[in-house]
C-alpha positions as MATLAB code, in Angstrom:
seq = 'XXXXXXXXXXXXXXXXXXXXXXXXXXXXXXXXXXXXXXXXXXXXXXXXXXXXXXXXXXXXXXXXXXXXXXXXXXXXXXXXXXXXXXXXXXXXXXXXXXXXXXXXXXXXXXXXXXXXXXXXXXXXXXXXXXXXXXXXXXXXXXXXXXXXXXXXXXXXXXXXXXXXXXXXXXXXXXXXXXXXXXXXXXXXXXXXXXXXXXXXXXXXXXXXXXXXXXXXXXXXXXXXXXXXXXXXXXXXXX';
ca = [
     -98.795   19.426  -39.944;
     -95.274   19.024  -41.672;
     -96.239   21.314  -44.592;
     -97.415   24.131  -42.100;
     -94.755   24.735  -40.192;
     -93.953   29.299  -40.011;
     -90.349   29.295  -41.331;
     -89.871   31.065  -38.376;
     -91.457   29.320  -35.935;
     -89.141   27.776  -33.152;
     -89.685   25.030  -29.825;
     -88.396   26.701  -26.540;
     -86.713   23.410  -25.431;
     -85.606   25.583  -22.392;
     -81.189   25.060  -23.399;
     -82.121   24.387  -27.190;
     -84.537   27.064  -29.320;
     -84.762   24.844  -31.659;
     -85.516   25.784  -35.889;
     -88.462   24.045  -36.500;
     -88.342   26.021  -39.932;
     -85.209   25.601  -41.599;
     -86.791   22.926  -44.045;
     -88.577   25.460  -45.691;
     -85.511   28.289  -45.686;
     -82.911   25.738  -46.202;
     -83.997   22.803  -47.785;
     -83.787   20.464  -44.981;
     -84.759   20.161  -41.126;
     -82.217   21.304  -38.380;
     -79.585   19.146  -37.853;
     -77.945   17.694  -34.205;
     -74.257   18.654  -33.600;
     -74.174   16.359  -30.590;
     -70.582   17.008  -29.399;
     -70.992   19.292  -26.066;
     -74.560   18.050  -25.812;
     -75.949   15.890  -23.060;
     -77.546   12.600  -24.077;
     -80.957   13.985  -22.664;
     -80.819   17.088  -24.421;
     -80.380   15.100  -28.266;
     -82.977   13.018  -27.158;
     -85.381   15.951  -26.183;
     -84.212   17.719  -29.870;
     -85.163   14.433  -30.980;
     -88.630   14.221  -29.791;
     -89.740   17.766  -30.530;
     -88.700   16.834  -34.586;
     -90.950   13.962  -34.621;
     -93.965   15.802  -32.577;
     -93.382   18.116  -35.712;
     -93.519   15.312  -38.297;
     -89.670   16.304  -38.856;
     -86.787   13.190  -39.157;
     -84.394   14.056  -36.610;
     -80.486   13.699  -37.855;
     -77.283   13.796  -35.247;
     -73.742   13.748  -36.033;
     -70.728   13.108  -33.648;
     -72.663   10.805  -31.152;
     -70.385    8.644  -29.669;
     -71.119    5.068  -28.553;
     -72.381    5.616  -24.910;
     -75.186    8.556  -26.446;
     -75.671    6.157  -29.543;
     -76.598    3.219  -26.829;
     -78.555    5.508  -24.850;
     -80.745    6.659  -27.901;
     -81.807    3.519  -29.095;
     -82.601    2.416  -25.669;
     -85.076    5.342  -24.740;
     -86.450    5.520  -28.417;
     -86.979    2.011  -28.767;
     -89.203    1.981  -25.788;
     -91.843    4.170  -27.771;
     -91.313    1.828  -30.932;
     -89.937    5.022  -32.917;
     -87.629    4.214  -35.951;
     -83.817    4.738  -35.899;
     -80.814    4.030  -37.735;
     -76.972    4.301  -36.161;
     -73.949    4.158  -37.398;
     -71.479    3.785  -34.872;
     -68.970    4.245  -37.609;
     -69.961    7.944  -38.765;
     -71.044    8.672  -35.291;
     -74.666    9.874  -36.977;
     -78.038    9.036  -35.588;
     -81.103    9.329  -37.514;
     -84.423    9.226  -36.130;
     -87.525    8.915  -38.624;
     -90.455   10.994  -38.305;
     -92.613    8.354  -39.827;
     -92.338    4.521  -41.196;
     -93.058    5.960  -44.993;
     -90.250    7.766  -46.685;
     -90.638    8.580  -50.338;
     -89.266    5.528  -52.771;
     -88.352    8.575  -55.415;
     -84.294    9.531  -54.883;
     -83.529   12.956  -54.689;
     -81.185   12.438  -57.170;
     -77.661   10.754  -56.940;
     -74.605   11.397  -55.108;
     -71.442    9.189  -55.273;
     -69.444    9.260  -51.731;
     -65.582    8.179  -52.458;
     -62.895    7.505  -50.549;
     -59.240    7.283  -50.610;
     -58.683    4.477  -48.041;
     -60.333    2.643  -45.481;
     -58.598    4.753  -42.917;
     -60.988    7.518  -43.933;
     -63.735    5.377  -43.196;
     -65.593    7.368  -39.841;
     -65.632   10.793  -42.008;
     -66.660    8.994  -45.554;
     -69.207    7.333  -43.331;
     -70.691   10.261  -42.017;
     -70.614   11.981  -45.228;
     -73.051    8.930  -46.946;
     -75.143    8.715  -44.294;
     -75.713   12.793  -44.406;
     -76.536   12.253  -48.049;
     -78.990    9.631  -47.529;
     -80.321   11.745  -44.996;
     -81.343   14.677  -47.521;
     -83.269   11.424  -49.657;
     -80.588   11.257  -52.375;
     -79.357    7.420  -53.925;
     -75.780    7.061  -52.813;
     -73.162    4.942  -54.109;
     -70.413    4.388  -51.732;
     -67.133    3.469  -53.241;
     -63.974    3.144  -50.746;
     -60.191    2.996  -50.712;
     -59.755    3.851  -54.496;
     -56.685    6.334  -53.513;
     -54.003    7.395  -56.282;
     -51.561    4.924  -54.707;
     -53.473    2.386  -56.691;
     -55.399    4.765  -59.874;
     -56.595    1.523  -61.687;
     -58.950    0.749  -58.896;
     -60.954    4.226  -59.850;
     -60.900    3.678  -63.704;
     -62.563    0.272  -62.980;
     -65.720    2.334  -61.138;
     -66.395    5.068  -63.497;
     -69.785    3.820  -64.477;
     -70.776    3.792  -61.340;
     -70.351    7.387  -60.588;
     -69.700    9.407  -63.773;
     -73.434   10.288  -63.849;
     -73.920   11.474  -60.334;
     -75.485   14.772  -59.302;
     -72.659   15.666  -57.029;
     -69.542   13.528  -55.296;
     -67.819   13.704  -52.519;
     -63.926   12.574  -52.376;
     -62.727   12.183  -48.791;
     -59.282   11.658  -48.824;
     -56.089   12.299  -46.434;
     -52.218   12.241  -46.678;
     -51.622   14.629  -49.756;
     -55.017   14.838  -50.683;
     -54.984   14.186  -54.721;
     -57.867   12.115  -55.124;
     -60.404   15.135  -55.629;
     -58.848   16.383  -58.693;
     -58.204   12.875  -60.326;
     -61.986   12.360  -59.577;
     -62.984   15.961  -60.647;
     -61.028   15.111  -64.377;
     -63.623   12.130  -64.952;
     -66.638   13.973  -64.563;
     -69.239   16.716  -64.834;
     -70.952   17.645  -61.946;
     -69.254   19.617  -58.277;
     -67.110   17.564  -56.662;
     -67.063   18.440  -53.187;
     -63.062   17.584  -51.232;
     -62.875   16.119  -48.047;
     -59.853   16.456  -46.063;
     -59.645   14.042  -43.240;
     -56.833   13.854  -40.444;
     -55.387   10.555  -41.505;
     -51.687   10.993  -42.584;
     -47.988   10.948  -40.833;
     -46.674   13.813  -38.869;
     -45.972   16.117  -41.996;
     -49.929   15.884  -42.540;
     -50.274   18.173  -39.792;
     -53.496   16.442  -38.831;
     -55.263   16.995  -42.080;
     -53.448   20.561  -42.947;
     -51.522   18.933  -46.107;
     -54.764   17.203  -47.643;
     -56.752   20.457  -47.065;
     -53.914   22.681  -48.818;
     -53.953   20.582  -51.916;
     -57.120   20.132  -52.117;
     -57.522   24.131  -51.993;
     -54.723   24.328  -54.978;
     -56.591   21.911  -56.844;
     -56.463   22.223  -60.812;
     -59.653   20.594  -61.441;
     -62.077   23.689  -61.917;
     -65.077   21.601  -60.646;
     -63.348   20.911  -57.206;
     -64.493   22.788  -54.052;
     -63.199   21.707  -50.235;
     -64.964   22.027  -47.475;
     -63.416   21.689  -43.347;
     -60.984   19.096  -42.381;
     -62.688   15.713  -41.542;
     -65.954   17.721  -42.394;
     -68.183   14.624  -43.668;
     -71.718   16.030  -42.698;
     -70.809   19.406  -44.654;
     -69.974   17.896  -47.844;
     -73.294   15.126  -47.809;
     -75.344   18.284  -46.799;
     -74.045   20.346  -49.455;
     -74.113   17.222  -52.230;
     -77.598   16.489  -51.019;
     -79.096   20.419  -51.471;
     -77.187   20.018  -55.097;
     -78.679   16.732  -55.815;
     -82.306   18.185  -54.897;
     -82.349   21.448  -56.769;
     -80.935   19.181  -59.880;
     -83.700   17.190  -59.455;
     -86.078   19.630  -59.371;
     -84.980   21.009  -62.413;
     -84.971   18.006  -64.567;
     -88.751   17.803  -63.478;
];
């Protein structure tokens, strides 16, 4: 039924019209924003995508939606995974997901104080069906700690850097390696941060020609957009 899906065919969900055909436009189903959403309304999103044999993905659900999701989906045995952390909820279609990655994507971060945005960015990534290594609070303060994981990333499709404060960690990254690196600003930072405004400036002026930034504290951007890079490299090299 998956396959067949009209790219422009849509569910009248009566407050949602939800885009049962952005897989086939855009590479991957339509995704939750569940801030300003009503826990019933994510959980009716979340039950047209499976009647559609599509996994259902949320970001920004907060712990009392998060409880309430698991409680109602759990009731019809259906298969979930969240991550109070990232605030993401995934709901799976089906039990069988391909074994074969969709290429690989290294998620970094600065510090553990970026932890909720680098969190939402890996689980985005896994999401799109990519391998993701997940290295954290490898910051400038301390450059060694990054030398000492190079192998583990320096063949990756795409990374993401999340960082905060002054934001240099995407251009030491994007110096090592290859492939798009893909900034993070987060919010984390004293009052001359401005709430993320610093780390998203020098990120912009970055010297590294392979850096690009995407929105402050914008984790699900940057694991969507390493994701659709991962899969198109992938599908290339076969």
């Amino acid at each position: 039924m998956t396959d067949h899906i009209h790219s422009h065919s849509i569910a009248d969900l009566d407050e949602v019209q939800l885009d049962l055909g952005r897989r086939e436009r855009c590479g991957f189903p339509e995704v939750i924003y569940g801030e300003g959403k009503t826990k019933e309304t994510i959980l009716k999103i979340f039950r047209s995508l499976k009647e559609h044999g599509l996994d259902g993905f949320a970001t920004r659900i907060d712990a009392e939606k998060g409880q309430f999701l698991e409680q109602e989906l759990s009731i019809t045995g259906s298969l979930y995974r969240y991550n109070s952390v990232a605030r993401t909820f995934w709901l799976l279609s089906s039990s069988e997901r391909s074994l074969t990655f969709c290429g690989k994507i290294a998620v970094i971060s600065a510090g553990t104080s970026d932890a909720p945005v680098a969190e939402e960015a890996r689980e985005t990534a896994l999401w799109t069906g990519a391998e993701v290594v997940f290295i954290q609070d490898v910051g400038v303060a301390g450059p060694h700690r990054l030398q000492a994981k190079l192998p583990e990333f320096q063949d990756a499709d795409a990374i993401v850097v999340v960082a905060g404060m002054e934001g240099a960690l995407p251009s030491v990254v994007g110096g090592f390696v290859s492939c798009p690196v893909i900034a993070v600003p987060t919010s984390v930072g004293y009052g001359a941060s401005f709430g993320g405004l610093a780390a998203l400036l020098g990120m912009l002026n970055s010297c590294a020609s392979n850096v690009t930034v995407v929105n402050i504290d914008a984790g699900f951007k940057a694991g969507y957009v390493a994701g659709l890079i991962a899969k198109r490299r992938t599908k290339n090299r076969t």
